[in-house]
N, C-alpha and C positions, 0 to 999 in steps of 0.2 A: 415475312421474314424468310429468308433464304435458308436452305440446310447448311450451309458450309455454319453461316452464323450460329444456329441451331445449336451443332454438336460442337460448337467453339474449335473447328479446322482454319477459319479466317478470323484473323482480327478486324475492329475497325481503327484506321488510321489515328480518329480526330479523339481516342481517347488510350491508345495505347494499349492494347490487348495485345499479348504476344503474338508473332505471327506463325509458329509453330510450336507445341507439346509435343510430349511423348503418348503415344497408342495409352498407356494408365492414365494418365491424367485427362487425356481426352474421354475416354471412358466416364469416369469419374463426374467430370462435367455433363456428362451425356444425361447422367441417370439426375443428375441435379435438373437440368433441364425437362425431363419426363415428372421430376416431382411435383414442380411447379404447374405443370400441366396438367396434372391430375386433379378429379375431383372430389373434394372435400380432403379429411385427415388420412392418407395412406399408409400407417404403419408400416407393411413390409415393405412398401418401397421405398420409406422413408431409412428404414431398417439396413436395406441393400445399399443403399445408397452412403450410410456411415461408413458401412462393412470395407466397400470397393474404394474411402476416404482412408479409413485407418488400412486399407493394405498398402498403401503406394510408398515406396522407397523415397528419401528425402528428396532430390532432384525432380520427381513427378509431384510432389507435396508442392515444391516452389511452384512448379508451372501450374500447375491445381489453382492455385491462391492467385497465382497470378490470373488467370481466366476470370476466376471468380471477382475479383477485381474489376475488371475491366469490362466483362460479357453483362453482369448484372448490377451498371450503375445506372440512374435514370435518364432518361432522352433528354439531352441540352434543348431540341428544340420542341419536344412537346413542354416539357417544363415552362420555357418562356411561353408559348400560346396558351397556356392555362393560366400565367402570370398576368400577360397581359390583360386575359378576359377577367380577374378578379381586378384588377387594376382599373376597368373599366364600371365594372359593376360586383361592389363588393357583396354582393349576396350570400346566403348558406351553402346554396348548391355551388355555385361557385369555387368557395373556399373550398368544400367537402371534393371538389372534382383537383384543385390543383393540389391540396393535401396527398390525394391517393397516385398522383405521377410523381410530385417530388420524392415520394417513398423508396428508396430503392429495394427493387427487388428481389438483392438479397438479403434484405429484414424476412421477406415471406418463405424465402425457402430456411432461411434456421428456425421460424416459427413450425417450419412444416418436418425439420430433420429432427424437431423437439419432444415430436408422440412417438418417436423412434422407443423401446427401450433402452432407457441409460442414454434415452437423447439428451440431456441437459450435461450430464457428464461431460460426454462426448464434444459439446461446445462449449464447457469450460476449457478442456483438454486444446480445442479449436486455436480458441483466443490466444490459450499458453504459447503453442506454435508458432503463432503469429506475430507476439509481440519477440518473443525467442531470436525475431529476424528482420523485424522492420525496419531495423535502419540501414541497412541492407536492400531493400525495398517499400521504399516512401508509398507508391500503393497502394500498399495494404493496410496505410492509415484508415481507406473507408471501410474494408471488412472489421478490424478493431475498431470502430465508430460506431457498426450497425452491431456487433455482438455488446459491446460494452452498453448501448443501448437497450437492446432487450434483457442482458443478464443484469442491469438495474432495477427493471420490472419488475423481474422474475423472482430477485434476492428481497425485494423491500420488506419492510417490519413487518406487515401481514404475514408474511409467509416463513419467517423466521422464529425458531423459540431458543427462549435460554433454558440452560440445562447447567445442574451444576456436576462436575465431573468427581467421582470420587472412588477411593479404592475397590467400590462395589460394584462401579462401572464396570461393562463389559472387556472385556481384553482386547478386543478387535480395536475398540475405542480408543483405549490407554495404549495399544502400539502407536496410534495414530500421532498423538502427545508426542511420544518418545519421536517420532521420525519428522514431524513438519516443526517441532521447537526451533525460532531461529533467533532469539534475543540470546538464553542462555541454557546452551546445550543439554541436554537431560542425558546424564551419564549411568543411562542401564536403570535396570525396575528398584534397588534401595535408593538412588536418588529423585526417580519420579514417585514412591512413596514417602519420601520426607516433606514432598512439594504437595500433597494430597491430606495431610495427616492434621488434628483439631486447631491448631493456628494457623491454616493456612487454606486458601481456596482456590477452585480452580472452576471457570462457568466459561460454555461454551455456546456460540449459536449456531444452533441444525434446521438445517433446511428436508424437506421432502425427500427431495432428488438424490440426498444423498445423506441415509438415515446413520450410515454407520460411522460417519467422520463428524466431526466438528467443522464450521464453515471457518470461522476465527476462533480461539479463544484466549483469555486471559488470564493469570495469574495474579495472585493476592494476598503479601504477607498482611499478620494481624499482629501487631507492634505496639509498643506503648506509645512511641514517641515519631517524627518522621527519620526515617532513614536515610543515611548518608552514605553505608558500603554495603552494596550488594554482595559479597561474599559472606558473611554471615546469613543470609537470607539464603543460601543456596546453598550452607553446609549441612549435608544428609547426617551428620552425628550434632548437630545441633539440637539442643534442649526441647522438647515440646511443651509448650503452655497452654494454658484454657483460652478460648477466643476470650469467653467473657469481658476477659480481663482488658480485653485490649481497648486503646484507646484512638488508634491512626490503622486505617487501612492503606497499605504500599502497594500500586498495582507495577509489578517490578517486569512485565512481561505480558506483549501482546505479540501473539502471530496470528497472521494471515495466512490461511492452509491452503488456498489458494491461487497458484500466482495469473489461472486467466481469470480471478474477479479481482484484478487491481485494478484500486479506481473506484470498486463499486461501494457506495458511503456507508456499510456496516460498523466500520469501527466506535465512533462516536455513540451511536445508540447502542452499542455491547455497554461500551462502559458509565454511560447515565443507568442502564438495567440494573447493571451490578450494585451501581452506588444504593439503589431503591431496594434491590436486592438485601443487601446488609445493612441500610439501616433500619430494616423490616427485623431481620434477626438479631441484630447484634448494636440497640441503639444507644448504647455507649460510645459507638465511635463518630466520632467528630470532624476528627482528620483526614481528608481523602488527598492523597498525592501519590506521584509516580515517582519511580529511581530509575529513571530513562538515559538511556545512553545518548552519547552527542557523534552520529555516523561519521557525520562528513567532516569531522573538523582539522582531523592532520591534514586531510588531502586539500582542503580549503587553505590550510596554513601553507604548504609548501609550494600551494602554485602562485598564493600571494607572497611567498620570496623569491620566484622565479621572476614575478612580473615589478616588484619594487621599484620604483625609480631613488635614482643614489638621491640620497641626502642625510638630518642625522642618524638616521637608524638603521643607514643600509649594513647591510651583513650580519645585522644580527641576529634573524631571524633564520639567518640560514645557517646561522652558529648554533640556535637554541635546538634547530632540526638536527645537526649532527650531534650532539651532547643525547638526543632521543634514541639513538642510532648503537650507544653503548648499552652492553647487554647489561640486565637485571639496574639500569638506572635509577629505578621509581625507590631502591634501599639505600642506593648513594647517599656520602653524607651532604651533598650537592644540591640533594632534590628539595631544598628549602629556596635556592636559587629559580632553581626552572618553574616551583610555584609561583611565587611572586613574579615571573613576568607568565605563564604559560594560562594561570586562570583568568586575568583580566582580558589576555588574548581571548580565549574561549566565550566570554561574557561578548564583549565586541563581536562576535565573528555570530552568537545569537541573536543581537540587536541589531547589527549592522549589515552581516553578509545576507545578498537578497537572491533570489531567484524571481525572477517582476520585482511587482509591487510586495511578494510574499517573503520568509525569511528562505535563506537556503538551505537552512537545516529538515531534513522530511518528516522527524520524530516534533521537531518543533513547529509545524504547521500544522500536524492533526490535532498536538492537545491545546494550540493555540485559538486554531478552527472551535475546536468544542468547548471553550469557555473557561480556560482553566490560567492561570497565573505562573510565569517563569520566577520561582521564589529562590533557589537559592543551587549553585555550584558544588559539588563536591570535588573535592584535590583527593585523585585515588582512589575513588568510587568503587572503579573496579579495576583490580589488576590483572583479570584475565588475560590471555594471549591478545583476544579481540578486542578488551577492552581498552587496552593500552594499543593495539594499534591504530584503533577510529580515534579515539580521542587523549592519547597519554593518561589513561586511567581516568580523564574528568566522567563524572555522571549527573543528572540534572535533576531536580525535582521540581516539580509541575504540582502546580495545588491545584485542587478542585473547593474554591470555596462557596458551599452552594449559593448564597446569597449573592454573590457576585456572578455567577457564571451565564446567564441570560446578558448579563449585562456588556462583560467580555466579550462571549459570539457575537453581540450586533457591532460592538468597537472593530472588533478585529472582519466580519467580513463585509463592512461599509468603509471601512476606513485602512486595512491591515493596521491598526494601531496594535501593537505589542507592549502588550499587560508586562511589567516586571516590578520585583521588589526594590525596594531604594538599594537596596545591598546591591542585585547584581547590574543596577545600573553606573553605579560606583565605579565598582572593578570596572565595567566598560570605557569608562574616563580617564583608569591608569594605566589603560592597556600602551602598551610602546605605538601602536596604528591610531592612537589617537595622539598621543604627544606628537608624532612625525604628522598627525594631518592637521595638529597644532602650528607646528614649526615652519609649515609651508605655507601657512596664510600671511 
């Protein structure tokens, strides 16, 4: 290996490493390079090495990433000679020898910046950066491969516990709450105590690496019945009742604290914990569903009135968009109108609008993934500023019926078959995008 290659001063052609950095980032690279080299776990240098990472100004961060990219992916052509010789002779040794070249190597240097203190941190922190920019540079899809990789490892249920969160909790903690809430904003310490308080719960998962946060966690009204507006469920002078009593747990809130473990499959097993969780305490309750919002759905509506082809329903989808557009709508005496076409819209656009084989909604493919049932619409869900702007107030509820939910996960990821109620597959039928894909046949 040549020095220019070494301290990443030369790129190579045939995979695209920049052909010049800045003096930090070349640095930077340098000491990645001596990490790698070193033998066994080096702490401090692994230590130095974060240090001289987190100081480079954004511009040396790009070319940083970019090296790293490019200097430590695997050899194209030792990879094939190890291909071919398992290809020839599929043996152990074999395998085990082209296993350790296809590796790229930098899996081993974030394995080795990981005994760092606050290394795991620091490569969540990584990933953030990374994804922060990649479509900007395509790249760096394999650095977000090899980290998303190891921070799959690293996060799995072994290593994660629930916790339930509550007003006794630590303050460090409960700030934490208040600042990574992204479903529905926690307005100051009376209303993350109303969210804490005997009908309601909140359970987190913690990992090691980072004892004083919560990785994810969830929220959980305790109701008699399933909910249909989240506003009542989030007013801090609302009534307190005994859980006891309750008969439907609402999980009306999950975040991801997060954003470099996206991706990484926690969520789903947070919320089977939970369900075990209370039915251990509180096994009156029967009812498990979510009052989930619908993200994408205006922006999914508007660009399928941009792309409409004319026939009978042209413009009117782009009429129903500007009637949205009038301020406080959702009190008009009107809004009995906009329901009646805008919820079967919404039902269709669950059923129907796909990203692949999957739906395009992303609230509706995780609790789809986990086994849970798309049961029923709400008209005004939520009227929050956000609420009405993702989706014109609609919000969804997702049953978790446990007898069925094994059953669901294998439908849905063998088949993406999507679980719905005859109700909300109904409204899908009178949505105006099925009459017009009616009228077209």
């Amino acid at each position: 290996m040549g020095l220019a290659r070494f301290i990443g001063l030369a790129s190579r052609p045939e995979n695209g490493a920049p052909p010049e950095s800045s003096p930090a980032a070349r640095q930077a690279f340098l000491l990645c390079r001596h990490l790698l080299s070193a033998r066994g776990d080096d702490a401090r240098l692994a230590r130095d090495t974060l240090d001289a990472y987190r100081a480079l100004p954004a511009a040396a961060c790009s070319e940083f990433f970019d090296l790293v990219a490019a200097e430590l992916s695997p050899d194209p052509e030792e990879v094939a000679r190890h291909a071919d010789a398992y290809r020839k002779d599929p043996s152990p040794a074999n395998l085990a020898r082209m296993l350790r070249v296809t590796e790229p190597p930098r899996q081993e240097l974030f394995r080795r910046l990981n005994v760092a203190p606050g290394g795991t941190r620091a490569l969540i922190q990584m990933r953030r950066q990374v994804l922060s920019d990649i479509a900007r540079h395509p790249a760096w899809a394999a650095i977000d491969a090899d980290l998303a990789h190891l921070l799959t490892e690293w996060f799995n249920r072994a290593f994660l516990v629930l916790r339930r969160i509550d007003w006794h909790t630590p303050p460090v903690i409960l700030e934490k709450l208040i600042e990574y809430e992204a479903v529905h904003h926690i307005q100051g310490w009376p209303d993350l105590r109303r969210r804490l308080q005997a009908d309601r719960r909140c359970y987190g998962f913690f990992h090691p690496a980072l004892p004083d946060e919560p990785v994810i966690f969830i929220e959980v009204a305790l109701v008699d019945r399933m909910s249909a507006r989240v506003q009542p469920l989030l007013d801090p002078d609302s009534p307190v009742t005994g859980a006891e009593a309750a008969k439907c747990a609402i999980f009306y809130s999950i975040t991801n604290c997060q954003e470099g473990l996206r991706g990484v499959p926690f969520g789903s097993f947070l919320i089977h914990k939970v369900v075990d969780e209370l039915r251990r305490e509180l096994p009156r309750i029967r009812t498990f569903a979510t009052l989930s919002p619908v993200p994408g759905f205006l922006s999914w509506l508007t660009a399928k009135a941009r792309r409409l082809e004319p026939g009978p329903q042209d413009g009117v989808l782009a009429a129903l968009l500007e009637k949205l557009e009038t301020p406080e709508w959702y009190a008009d005496k009107e809004r009995a109108e906009l329901q009646r076409d805008l919820e079967p819209l919404c039902a269709y656009y669950l059923l129907h609008a796909k990203h692949g084989p999957e739906p395009l909604d992303s609230v509706a493919r995780f609790h789809l993934r986990n086994g849970a049932r798309l049961e029923r619409l709400n008209w005004l869900g939520d009227v929050s500023p956000a609420g009405l702007q993702r989706s014109a107030g609609i919000t969804v509820n997702y049953l978790y019926r446990l007898e069925d939910v094994e059953r669901n996960h294998r439908l849905y990821t063998a088949e993406h078959r999507v679980q719905a109620s005859h109700s909300v597959q109904r409204l899908a039928r009178q949505s105006l995008l099925s009459r017009d894909r009616a009228a077209r046949r």
